[in-house]
Backbone bond lengths (Angstrom), bond angles and torsions (degrees), N, CA, C in turn:
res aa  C-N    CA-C-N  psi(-1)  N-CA   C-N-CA  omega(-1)  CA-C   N-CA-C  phi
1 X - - - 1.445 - - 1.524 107.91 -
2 X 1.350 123.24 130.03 1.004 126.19 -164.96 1.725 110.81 -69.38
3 X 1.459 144.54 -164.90 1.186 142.06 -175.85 1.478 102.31 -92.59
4 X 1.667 119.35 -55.20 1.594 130.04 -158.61 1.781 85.49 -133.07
5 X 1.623 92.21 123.62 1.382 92.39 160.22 1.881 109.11 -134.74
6 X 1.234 95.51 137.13 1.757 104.76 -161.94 1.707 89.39 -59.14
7 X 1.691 96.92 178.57 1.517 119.86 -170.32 1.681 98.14 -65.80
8 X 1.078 115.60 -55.99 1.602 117.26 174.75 1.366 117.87 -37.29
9 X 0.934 121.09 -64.68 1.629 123.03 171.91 1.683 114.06 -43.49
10 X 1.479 100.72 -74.25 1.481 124.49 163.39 1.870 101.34 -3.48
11 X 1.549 99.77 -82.00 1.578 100.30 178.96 1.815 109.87 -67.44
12 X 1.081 133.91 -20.04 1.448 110.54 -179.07 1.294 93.25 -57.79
13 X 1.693 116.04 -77.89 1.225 134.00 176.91 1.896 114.47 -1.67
14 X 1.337 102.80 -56.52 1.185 124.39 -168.19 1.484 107.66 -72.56
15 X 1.618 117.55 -58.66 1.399 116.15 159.13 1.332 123.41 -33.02
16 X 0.814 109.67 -74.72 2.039 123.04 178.63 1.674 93.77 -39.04
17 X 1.068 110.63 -79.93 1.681 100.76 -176.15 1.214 133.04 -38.12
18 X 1.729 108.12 -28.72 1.767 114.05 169.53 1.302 104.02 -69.80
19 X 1.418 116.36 -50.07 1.587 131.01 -174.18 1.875 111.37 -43.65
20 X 1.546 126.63 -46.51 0.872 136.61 -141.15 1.624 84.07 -110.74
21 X 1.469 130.79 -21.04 1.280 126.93 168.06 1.702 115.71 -80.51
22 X 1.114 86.09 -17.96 1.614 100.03 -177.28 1.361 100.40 -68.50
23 X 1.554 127.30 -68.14 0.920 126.52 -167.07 1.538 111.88 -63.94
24 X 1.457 110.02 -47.81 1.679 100.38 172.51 1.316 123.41 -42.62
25 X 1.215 119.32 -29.76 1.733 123.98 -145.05 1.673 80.37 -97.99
26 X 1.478 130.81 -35.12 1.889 124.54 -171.56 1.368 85.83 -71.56
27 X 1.631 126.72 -70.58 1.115 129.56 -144.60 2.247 112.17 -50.97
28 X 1.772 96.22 -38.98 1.535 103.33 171.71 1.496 108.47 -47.35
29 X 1.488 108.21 -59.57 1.663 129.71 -172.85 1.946 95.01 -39.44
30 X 1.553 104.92 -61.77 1.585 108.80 -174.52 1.354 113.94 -75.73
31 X 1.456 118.37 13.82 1.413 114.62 -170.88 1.859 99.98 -108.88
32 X 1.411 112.72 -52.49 1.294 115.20 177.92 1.670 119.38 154.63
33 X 1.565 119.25 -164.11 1.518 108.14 -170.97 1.801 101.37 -92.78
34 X 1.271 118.05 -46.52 1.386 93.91 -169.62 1.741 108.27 -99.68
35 X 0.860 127.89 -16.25 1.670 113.98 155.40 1.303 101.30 -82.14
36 X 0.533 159.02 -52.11 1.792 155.87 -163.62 1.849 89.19 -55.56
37 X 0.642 145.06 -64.67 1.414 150.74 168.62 1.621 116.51 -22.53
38 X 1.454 108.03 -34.90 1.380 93.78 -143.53 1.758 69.18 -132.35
39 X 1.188 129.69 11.25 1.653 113.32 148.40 1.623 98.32 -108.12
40 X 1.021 140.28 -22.20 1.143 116.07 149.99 1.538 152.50 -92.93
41 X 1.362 105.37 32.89 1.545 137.67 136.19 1.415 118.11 -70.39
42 X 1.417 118.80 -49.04 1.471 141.32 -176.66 1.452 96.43 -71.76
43 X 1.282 116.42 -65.32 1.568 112.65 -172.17 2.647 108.12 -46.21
44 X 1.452 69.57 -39.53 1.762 82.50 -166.60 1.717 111.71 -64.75
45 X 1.084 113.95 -44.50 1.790 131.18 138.02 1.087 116.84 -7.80
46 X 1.535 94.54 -76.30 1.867 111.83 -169.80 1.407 123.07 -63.68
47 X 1.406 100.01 -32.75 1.588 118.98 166.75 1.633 120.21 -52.06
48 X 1.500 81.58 -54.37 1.601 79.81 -163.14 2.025 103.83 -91.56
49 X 1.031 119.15 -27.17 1.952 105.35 153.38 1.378 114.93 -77.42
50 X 1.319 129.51 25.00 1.481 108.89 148.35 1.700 111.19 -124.56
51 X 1.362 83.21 5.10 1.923 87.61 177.35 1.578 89.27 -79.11
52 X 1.790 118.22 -50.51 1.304 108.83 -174.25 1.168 116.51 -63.17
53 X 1.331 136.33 -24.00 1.510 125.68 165.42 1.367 136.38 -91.14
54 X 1.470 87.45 2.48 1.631 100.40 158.88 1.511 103.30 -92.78
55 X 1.324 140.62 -12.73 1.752 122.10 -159.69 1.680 73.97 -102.53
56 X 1.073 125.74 -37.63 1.709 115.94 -164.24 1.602 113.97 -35.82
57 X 1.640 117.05 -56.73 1.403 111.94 -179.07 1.399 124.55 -98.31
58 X 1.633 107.59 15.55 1.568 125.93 143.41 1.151 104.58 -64.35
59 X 0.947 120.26 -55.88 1.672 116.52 -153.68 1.982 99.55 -73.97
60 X 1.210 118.12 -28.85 1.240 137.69 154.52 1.556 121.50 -17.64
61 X 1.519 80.14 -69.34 1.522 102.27 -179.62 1.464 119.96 -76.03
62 X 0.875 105.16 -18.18 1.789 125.51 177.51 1.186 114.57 -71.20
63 X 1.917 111.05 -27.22 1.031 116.46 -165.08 1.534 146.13 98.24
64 X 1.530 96.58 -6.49 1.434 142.83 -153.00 1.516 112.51 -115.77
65 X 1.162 126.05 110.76 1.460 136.33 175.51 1.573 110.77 -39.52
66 X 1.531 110.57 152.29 1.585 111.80 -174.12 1.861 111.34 -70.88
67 X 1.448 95.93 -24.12 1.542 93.70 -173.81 1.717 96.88 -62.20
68 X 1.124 148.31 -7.21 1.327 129.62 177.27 1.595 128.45 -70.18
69 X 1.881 81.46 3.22 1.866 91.18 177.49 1.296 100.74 -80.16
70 X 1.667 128.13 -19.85 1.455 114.60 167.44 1.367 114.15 -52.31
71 X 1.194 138.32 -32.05 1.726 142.21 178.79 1.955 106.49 -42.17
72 X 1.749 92.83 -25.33 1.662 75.86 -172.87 1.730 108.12 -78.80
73 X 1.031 108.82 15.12 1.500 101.01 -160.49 1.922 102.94 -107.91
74 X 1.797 98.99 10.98 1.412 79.26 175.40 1.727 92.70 -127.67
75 X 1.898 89.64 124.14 1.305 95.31 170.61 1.558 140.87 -24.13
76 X 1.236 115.06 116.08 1.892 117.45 171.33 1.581 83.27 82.40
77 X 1.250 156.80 -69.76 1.557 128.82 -174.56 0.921 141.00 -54.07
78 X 1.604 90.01 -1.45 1.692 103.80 -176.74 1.471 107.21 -86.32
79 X 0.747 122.18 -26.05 1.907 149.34 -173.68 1.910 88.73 -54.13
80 X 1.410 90.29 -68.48 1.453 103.87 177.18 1.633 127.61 -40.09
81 X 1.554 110.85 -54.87 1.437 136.70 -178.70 1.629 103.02 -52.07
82 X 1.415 104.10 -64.62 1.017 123.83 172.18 1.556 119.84 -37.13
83 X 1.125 130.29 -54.07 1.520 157.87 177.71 1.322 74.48 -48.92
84 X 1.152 102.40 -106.54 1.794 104.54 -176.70 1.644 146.25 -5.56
85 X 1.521 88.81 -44.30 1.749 91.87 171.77 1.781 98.97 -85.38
86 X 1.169 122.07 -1.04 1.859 120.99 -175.62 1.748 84.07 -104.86
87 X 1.187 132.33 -72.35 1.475 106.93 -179.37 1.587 148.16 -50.33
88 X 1.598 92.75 -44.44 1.672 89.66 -161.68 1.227 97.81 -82.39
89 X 1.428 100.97 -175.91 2.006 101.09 -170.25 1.254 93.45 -132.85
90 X 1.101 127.78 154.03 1.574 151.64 166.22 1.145 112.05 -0.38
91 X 1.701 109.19 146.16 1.227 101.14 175.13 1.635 111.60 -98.67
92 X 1.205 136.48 116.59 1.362 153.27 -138.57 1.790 95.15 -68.19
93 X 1.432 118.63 121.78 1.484 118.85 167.47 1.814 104.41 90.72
94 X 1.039 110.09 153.12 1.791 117.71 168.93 1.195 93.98 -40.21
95 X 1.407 88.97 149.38 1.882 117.28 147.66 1.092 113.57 -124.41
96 X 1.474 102.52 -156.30 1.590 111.52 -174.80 1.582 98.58 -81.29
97 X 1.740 121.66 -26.92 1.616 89.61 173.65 1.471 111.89 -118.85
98 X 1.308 106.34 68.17 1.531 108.95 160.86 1.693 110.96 115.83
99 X 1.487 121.65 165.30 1.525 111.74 179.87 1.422 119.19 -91.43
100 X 1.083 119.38 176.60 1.282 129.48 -128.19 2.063 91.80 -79.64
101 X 1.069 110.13 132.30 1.856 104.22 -178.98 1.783 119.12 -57.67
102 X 1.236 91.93 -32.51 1.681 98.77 171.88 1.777 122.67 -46.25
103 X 1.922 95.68 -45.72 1.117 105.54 -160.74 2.427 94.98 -83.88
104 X 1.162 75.16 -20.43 2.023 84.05 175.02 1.342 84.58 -60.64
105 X 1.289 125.57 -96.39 1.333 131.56 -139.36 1.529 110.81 -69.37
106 X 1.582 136.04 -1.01 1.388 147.38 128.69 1.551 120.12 -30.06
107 X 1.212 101.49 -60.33 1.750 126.37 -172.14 1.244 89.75 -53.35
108 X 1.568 106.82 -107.35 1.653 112.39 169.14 1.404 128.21 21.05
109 X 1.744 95.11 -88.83 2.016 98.45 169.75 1.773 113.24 -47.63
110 X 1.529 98.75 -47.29 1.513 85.06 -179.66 1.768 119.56 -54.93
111 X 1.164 113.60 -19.65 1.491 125.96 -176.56 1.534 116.75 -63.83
112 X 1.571 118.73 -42.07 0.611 116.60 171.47 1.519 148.91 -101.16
């Protein structure tokens, strides 16, 4: 996983993970009461440590240390935090963790 990943990514990333909870969470429902239970504990898990390792190199890019994934843990501000890594956009030029994702995924196309 890269260090800083721009807002664009951020939401694919983020899509796919709702998408792939989606399907876990029907498939439990079509599976039954006591396994159905205990993949959707697993599914609810999975959700929420890859949301945290997806906000980690948002928060990156923001400019902003990883401990700010503790922010999701306080009720209704998280709503807010959240907002934030889906609105603002990059922080313009290197930082301390790495250069800017725009200019990554520039390079690249030019590469090929």
């Amino acid at each position: 996983m890269p260090k800083r990943i721009a807002r664009l990514e951020f939401c694919r990333y983020y899509l796919v993970n709702i998408g792939l909870f989606i399907v876990l969470f029907c498939t439990s429902i079509a599976v039954g009461d006591p396994v159905g239970s205990v993949v959707r504990g697993a599914a609810c898990v999975g959700v929420v440590a890859l949301n945290i390792l997806i906000a980690i190199p948002r928060f990156h890019d923001l400019g902003k240390p990883s401990s700010n994934v503790l922010l999701f843990l306080i009720p209704f501000y998280n709503a807010i935090v959240f907002a934030r890594l889906f609105l603002r956009d990059s922080q313009l030029g290197p930082n301390e963790y790495g250069n800017q994702p725009v200019k990554r995924i520039l390079r690249v196309a030019l590469q090929k």
